[in-house]
C-alpha positions in Angstrom: 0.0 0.0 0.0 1.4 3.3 -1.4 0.5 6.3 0.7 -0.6 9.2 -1.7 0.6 13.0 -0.4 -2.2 15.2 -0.6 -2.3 17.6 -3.4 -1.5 21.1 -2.5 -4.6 23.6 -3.7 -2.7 25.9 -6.2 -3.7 29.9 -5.6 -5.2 31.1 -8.7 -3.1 32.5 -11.3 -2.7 36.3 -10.9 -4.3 37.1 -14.3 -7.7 34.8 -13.4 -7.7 36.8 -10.3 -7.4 39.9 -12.2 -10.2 38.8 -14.4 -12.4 37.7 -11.8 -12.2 41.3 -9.6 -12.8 42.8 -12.9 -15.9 40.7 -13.3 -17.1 41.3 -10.5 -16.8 45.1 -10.5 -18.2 45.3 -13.9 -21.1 43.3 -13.0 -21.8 45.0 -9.9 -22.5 48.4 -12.2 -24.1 46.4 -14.5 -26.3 45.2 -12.0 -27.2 48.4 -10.3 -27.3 49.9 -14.0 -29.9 47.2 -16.0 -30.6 45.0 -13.1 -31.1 41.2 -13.1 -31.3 41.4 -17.0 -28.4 43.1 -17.5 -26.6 40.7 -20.6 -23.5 38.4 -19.5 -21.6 38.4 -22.4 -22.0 42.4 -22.5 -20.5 42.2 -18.6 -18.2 39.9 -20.3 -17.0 42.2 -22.9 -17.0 45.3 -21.0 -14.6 43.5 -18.2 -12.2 43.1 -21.6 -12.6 38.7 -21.5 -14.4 36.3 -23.1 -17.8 34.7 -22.1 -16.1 31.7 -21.6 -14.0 33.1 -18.8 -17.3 34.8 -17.4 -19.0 30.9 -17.0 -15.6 29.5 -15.6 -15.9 31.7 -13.0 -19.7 31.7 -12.4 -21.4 29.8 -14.1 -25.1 30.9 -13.4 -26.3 34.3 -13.4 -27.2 33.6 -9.8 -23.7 32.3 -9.1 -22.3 36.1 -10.7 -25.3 38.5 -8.7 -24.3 36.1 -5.5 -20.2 36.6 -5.9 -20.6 39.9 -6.6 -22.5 40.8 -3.3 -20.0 38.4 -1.3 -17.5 40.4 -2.4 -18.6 43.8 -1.5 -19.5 42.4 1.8 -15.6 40.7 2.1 -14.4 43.9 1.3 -16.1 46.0 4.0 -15.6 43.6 6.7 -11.8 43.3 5.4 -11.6 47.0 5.8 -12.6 47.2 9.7 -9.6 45.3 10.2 -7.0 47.6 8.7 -8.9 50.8 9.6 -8.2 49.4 13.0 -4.3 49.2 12.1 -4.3 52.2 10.6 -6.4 55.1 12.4 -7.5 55.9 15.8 -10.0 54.2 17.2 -12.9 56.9 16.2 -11.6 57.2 12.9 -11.9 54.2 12.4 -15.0 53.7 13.2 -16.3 56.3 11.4 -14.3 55.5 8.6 -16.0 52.4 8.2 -19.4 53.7 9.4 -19.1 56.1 6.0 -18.0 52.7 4.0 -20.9 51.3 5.0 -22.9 54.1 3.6 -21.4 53.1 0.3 -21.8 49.7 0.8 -25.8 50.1 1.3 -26.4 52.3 -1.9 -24.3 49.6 -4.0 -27.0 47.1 -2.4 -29.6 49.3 -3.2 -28.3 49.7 -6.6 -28.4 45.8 -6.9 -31.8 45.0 -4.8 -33.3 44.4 -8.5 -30.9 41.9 -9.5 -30.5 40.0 -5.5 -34.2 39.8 -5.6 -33.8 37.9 -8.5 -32.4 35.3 -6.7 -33.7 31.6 -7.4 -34.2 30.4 -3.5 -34.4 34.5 -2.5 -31.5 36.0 -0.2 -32.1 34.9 3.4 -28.9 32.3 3.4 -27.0 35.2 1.8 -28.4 38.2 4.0 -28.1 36.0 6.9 -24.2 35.6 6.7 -23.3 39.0 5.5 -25.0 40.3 9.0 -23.1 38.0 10.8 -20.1 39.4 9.5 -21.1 42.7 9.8 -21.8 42.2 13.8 -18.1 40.6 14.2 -16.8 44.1 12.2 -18.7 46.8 13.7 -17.9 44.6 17.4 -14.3 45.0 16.5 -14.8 48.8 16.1 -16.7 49.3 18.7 -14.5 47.5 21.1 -11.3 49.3 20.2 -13.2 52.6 20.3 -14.9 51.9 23.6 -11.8 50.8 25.0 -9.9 53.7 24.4 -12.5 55.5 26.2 -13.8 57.8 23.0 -17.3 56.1 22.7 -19.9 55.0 25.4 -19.2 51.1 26.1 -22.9 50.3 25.9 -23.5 50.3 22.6 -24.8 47.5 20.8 -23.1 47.2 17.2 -26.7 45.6 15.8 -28.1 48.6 16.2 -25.6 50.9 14.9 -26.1 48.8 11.8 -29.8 49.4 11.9 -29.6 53.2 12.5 -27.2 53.2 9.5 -29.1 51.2 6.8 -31.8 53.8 7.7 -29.5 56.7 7.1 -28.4 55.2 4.0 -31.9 55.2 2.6 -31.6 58.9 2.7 -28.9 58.2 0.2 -31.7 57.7 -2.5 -32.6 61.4 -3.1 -31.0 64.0 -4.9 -29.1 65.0 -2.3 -29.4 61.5 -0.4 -25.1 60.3 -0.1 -24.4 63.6 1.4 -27.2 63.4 4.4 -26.5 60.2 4.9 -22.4 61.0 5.3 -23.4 63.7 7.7 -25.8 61.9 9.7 -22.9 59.4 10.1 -21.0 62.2 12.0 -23.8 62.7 14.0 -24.2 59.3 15.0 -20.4 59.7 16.1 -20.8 62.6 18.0 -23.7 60.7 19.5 -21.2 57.7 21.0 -18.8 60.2 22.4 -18.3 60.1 26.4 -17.4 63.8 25.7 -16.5 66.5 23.2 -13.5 65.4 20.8 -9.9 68.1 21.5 -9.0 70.4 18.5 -6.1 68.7 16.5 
């Protein structure tokens, strides 16, 4: 009896990496732009591939609208991490507070095309609020432990008070409310009034 080595999983080459963020970003205005109808092989073109590179990658149209909100979800959680390593504790926080912002109009943009869904978006809306908990947590913590922001605040509901204040980011004047609400809701967590710098 020969004992077999497992096979090392090989990281995907840097060029079907390339094409699959460009994919994915081109889709994601697509998306927002034509919603769930919006043609493949036109997202395939405009990306600069071939449909056959499109269907490698995702091979449904559900499997593309799917990846594409995964991946603006991985992105935002990713970024609470290195705000965290790279600003204060409140900027941080509200540096991702106004990336969430962006995040919610790009899922507004798309709510056409995730409804589309075959099986709807429970499953998927389910574990991107999971991860957003753990995110929003880490800021929290880190803010609340340098003693900038209240330690009772719950991170769920930040989220809610936020998704709200997105909305406002549907009228003409709607992202730039919605950004300055966010610095209200800062000033709200603050156990006093920030120095001058």
């Amino acid at each position: 009896m020969v004992d077999e080595k497992p096979v090392p999983s090989r990281k995907p080459r840097v060029d079907a990496q390339r094409n699959r963020v460009l994919l994915l970003e081109t889709a994601k205005a697509a998306f927002a732009d034509k919603g769930p109808g919006a043609s493949l092989d036109e997202i395939a073109r405009t990306a600069g591939v071939g449909a056959g590179t499109l269907y490698r990658h995702f091979p449904t149209r559900d499997a593309l609208i799917e990846a594409v909100y995964r991946n603006e979800t991985e992105q935002l959680v990713a970024a609470a991490t290195q705000l965290a390593e790279t600003h204060a504790p409140v900027g941080a926080l509200r540096e991702w507070l106004l990336l969430f912002v962006d995040y919610m109009a790009a899922k507004r943009g798309m709510q056409e095309a995730l409804n589309s869904l075959v099986g709807g978006t429970s499953e998927l809306y389910s574990a991107s609020t999971e991860q957003m908990k753990r995110a929003i947590a880490q800021l929290l913590d880190r803010a609340a432990e340098s003693g900038d922001i209240r330690s009772d605040l719950d991170g769920f509901d930040l989220l809610r008070a936020l998704a709200g204040v997105a909305n406002l980011g549907a009228g003409p004047d709607g992202m730039q409310a919605a950004r300055r609400m966010v610095d209200i809701l800062v000033a709200g967590m603050r156990t006093s009034a920030p120095s001058p710098e």
